[in-house]
N, C-alpha and C positions, 0 to 999 in steps of 0.2 A: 865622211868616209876616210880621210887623210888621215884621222888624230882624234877620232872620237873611242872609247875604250868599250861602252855599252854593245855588247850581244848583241841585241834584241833590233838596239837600233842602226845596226852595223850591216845586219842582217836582211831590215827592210829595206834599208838604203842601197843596199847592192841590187835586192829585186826593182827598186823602181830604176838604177839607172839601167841593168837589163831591160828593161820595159821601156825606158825611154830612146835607149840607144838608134833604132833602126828608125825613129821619127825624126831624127837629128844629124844624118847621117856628117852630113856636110857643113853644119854648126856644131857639130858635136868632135870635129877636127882639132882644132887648138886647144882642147884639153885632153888629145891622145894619149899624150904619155901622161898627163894626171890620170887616166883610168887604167893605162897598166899600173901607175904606182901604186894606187889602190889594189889592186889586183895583188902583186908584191907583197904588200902588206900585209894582205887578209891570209894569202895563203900561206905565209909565215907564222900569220895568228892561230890559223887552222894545227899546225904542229906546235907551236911553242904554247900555246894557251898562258898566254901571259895576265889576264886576269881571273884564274883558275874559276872559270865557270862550270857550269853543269855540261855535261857529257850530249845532255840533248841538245841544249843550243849551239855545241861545238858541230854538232850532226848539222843542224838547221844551216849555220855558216860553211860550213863545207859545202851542202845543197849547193847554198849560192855562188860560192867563190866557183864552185864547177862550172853551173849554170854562164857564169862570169866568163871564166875559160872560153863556153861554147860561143857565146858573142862575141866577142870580142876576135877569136880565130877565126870567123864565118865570116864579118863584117872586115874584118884587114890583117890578111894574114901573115901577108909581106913585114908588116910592121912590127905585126906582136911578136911573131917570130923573131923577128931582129930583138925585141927588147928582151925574148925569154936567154939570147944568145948568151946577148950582153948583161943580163941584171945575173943571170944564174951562173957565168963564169964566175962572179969571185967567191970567194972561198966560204964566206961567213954566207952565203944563200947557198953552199949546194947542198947542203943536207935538204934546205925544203923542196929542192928542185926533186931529189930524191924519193923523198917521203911523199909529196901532195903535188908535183907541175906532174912529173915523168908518167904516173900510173895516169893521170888525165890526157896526155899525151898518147898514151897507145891504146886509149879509146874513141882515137879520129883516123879517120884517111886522113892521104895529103889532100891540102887544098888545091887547087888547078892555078890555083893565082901564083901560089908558089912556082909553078913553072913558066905561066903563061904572063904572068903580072909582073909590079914590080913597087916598092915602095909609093914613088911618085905618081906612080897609076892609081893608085887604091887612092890615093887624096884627090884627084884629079875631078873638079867640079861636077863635067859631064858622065864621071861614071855613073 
């Protein structure tokens, strides 16, 4: 998902770590920021369409990268937050932050964790 160019298989690869994500909660920690980079990635890909594919599977990729959004916010919000803060302050991501994070963005509430949590909490074994 890091560096692979295929749609298709770009595509599936994000549904299963969606699908795998919530059985891993706490293995699935030390690659935090490898799943926002991914994240990052995809939904850059989503507007740039860098290897001008068909329209549908840019639709199918988007599905996901949304779907991606909704885990990944739901499971550590504290976190991602911090990363969208930081990865979409410089300058060469804000157009995608514009185009494809922002409008994904105003179709959430806040999380509670965002007030009540805090970075080291959302990792915190016993949660």
């Amino acid at each position: 998902l890091q560096t692979d160019t295929d749609v298709v298989v770009l595509t599936t690869g994000v549904l299963v770590l969606i699908t795998m994500l919530p059985m891993i909660p706490q293995s699935g920690k030390q690659y935090l920021h490898d799943f926002f980079g991914i994240f990052g990635r995809l939904s850059a890909w989503c507007l740039q369409n860098p290897g001008h594919v068909a329209e549908i599977y840019l639709v199918h990729l988007h599905a996901s990268v949304y779907s991606l959004f909704h885990r990944l916010y739901g499971m550590y919000p504290c976190n991602f937050v911090s990363f969208l803060r930081s990865y979409y302050s410089m300058k060469e991501n804000l157009e995608t932050f514009e185009e494809v994070v922002k409008p994904m963005m105003e179709h959430v509430r806040i999380h509670p964790e965002l007030v009540t949590g805090s970075k080291d909490h959302e990792l915190d074994p016993r949660r």
